[in-house]
C-alpha positions as CSV (number, residue, x, y, z in Angstrom):
1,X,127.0,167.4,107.1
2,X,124.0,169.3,105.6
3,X,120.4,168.2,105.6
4,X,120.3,166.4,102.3
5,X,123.0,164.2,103.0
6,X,121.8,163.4,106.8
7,X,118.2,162.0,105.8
8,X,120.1,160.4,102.9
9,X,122.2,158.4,104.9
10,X,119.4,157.8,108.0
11,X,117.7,155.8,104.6
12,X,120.6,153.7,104.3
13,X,121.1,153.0,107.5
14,X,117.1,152.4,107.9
15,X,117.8,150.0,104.9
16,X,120.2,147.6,106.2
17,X,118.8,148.0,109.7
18,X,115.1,146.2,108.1
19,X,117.6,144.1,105.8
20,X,119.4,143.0,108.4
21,X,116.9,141.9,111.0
22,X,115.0,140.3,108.0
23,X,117.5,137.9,107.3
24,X,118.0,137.4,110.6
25,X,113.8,136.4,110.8
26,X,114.3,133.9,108.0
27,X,117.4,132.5,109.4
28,X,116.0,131.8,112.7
29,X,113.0,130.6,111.0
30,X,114.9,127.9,109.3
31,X,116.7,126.7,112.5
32,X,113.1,126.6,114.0
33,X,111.9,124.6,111.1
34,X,114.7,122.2,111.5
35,X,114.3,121.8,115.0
36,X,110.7,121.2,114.3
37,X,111.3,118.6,111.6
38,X,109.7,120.8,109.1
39,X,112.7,120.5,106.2
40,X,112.7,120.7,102.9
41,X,110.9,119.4,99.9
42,X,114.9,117.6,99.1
43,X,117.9,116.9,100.5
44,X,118.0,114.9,104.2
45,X,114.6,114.6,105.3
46,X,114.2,115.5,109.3
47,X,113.7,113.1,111.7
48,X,109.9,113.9,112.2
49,X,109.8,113.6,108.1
50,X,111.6,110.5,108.6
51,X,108.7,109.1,111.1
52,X,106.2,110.9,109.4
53,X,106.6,109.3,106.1
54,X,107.5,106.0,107.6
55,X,103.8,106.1,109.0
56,X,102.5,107.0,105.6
57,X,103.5,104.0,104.3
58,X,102.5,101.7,106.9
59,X,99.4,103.3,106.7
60,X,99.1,102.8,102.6
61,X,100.7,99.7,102.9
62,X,98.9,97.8,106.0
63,X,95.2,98.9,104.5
64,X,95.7,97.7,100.9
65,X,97.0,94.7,102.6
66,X,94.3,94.0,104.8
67,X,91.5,95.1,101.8
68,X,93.3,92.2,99.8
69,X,93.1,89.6,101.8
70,X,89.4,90.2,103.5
71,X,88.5,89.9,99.8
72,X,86.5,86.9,98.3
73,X,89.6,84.4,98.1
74,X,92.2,86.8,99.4
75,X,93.4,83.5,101.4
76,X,92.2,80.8,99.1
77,X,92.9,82.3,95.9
78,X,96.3,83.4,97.1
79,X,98.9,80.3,97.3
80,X,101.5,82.2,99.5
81,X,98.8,82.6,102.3
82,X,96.4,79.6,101.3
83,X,95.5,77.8,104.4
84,X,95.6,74.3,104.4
85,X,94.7,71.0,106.6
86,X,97.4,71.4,109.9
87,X,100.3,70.0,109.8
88,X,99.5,67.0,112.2
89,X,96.0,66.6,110.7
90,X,97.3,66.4,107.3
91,X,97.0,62.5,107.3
92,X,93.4,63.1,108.3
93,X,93.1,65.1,104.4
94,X,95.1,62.1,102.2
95,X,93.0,59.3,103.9
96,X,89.8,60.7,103.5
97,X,90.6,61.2,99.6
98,X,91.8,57.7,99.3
99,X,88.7,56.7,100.3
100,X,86.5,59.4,97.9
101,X,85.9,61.8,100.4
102,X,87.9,64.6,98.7
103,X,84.5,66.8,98.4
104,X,84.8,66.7,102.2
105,X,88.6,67.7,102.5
106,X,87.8,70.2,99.6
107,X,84.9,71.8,102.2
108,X,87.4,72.1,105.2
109,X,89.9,73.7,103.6
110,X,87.8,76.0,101.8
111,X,86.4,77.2,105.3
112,X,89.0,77.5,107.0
113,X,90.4,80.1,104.2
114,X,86.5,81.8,104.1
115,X,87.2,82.1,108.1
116,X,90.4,83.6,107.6
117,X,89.1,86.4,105.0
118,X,86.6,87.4,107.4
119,X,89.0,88.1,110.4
120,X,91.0,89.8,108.4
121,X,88.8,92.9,108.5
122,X,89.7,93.3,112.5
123,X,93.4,93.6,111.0
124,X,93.4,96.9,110.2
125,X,92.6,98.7,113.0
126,X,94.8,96.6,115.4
127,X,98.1,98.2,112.9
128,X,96.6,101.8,112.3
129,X,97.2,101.8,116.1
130,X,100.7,100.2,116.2
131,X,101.8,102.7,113.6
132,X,100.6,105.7,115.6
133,X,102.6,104.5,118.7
134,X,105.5,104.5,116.8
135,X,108.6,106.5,118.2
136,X,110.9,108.2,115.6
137,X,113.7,106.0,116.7
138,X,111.5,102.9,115.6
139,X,110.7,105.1,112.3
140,X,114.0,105.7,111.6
141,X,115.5,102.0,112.3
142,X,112.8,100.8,110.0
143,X,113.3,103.0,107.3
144,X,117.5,101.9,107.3
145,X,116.9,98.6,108.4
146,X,116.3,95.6,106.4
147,X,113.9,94.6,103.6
148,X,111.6,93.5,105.9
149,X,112.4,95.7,109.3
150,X,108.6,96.9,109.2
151,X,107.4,93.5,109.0
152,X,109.2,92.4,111.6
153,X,108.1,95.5,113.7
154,X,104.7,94.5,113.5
155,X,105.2,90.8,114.4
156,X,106.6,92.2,117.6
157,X,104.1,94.8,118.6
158,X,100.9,93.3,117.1
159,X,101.4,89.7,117.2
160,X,99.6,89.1,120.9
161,X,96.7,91.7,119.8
162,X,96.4,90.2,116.9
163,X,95.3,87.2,118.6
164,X,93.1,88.2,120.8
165,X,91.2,90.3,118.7
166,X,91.5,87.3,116.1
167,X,90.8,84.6,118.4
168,X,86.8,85.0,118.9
169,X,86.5,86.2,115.3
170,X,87.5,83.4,114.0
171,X,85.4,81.2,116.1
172,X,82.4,83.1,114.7
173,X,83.7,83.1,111.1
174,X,84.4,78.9,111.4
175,X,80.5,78.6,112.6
176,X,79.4,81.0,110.1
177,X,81.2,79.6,106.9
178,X,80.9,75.9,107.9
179,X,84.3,75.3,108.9
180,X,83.3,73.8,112.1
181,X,81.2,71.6,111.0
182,X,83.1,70.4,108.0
183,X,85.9,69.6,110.1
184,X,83.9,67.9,112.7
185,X,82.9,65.6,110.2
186,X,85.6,64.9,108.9
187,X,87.6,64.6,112.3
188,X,84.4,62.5,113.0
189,X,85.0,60.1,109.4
190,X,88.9,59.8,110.4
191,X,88.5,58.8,113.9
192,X,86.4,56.0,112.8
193,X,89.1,54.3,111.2
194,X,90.2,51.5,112.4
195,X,93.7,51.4,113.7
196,X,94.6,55.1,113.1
197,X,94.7,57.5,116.3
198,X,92.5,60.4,117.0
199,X,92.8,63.9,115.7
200,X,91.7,66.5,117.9
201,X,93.1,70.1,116.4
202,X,92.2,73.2,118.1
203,X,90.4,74.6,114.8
204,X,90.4,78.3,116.3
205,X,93.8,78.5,117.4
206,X,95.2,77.5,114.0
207,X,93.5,79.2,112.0
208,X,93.9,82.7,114.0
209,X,97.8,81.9,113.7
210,X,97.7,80.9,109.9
211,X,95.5,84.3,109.1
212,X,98.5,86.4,111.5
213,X,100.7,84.5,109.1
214,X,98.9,85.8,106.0
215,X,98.6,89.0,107.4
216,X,102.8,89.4,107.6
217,X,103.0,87.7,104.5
218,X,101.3,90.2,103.0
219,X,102.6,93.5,104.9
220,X,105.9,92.2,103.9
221,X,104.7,92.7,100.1
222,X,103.8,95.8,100.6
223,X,106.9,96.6,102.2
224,X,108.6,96.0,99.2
225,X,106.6,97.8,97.0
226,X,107.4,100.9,98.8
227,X,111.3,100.2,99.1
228,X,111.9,98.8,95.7
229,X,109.1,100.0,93.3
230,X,109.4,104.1,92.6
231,X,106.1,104.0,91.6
232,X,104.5,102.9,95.2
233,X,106.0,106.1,96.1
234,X,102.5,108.1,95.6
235,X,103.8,111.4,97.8
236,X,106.5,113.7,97.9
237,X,107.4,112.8,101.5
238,X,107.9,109.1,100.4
239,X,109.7,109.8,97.5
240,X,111.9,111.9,99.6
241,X,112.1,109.8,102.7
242,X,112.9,106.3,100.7
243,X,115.2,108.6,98.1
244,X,117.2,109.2,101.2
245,X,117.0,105.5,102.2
246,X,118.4,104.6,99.0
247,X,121.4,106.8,99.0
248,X,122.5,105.0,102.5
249,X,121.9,101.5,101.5
């Protein structure tokens, strides 16, 4: 072989030498980017897309619904979550507006729903943190679980935090807005009564429940948005991690 030919074939062999480890750089990339969850803008999202967009949406989801109902009537001017007088203290509302006291019952129940709106600020913070402790299995059961798997998530892993942190807000809120004292009087105007028997509802601890009831109420909206309305889908990680969700309904 003369000179010519050897460098001429040393270039080749050069060639697919670089060619060759190349591809095998951007093959083993792509395993790496797999194993890392790093995927693809389509196809089958990775199991850290999977928790990653799950979160997203929690996140979006969780905040709008805490904004909403910390609003000015996000309880009272919302029927779904609308407090009302308790169940066993409901007798205590129809009396006192058979006798003309319906101002009165109209006070209570509009401070117990004023209460409600301002605990619902502490809400947010309380699932931020749930949705950062999520594992990817949680993630992933959520995102092929039911309708209303998130919800249900958070009634399980927030429920208890929710009313602690709830608990002295709302004690604050009910002296602040009223409550307390509207109820007190009209607890007060009921018990007077002859031959009916005493109310003594634990204000605090109703309310605190009724507001974590709102709360879920209202994640559970938001849920749905992001499962059944494309347009909730804001991000290219939700609209591929719910596309993939849809395909395995």
């Amino acid at each position: 072989m003369n000179r010519r030919n050897l460098v001429s074939t040393s270039l080749v062999l050069c060639f697919l030498m670089i060619t060759s480890t190349a591809q095998a750089q951007f093959n083993l990339g792509d395993v790496f980017k797999q194993i890392l969850g790093g995927g693809t803008t389509t196809g089958t999202p990775s199991t850290l897309e999977i928790a990653s967009g799950i979160k997203e949406a929690l996140e979006i989801g969780t905040s709008r619904g805490a904004d909403q109902l910390s609003a000015k009537d996000g309880f009272m001017g919302n029927l779904a979550v609308k407090i009302l007088f308790p169940q066993e203290a409901q007798k205590v509302e129809k009396t006192l507006r058979s006798l003309g006291m319906g101002k009165l019952a109209d006070n209570v129940i509009l401070s117990l729903n004023r209460a409600a709106e301002d605990a619902a600020k502490e809400a947010k913070p309380i699932f931020i943190s749930a949705i950062k402790q999520m594992t990817i299995t949680d993630a992933t059961n959520i995102l092929l679980g039911n309708k209303d798997a998130a919800t249900n998530y958070f009634k399980r892993v927030t429920t208890a935090q929710l009313m602690q942190k709830f608990k002295p807000v709302i004690n604050t809120s009910l002296a602040k807005v009223g409550a307390t004292k509207h109820w007190s009087t009209a607890a007060n105007q009921y018990n007077r009564l002859p031959m009916v028997k005493s109310v003594n509802t634990d204000l605090s601890d109703y309310v605190a429940q009724k507001a974590i009831d709102g709360m879920f109420i209202q994640v559970a909206q938001e849920e749905l948005k992001i499962r059944d309305n494309l347009g909730s889908r804001s991000t290219s990680l939700l609209q591929k991690v719910f596309g993939y969700a849809d395909k395995n309904k």
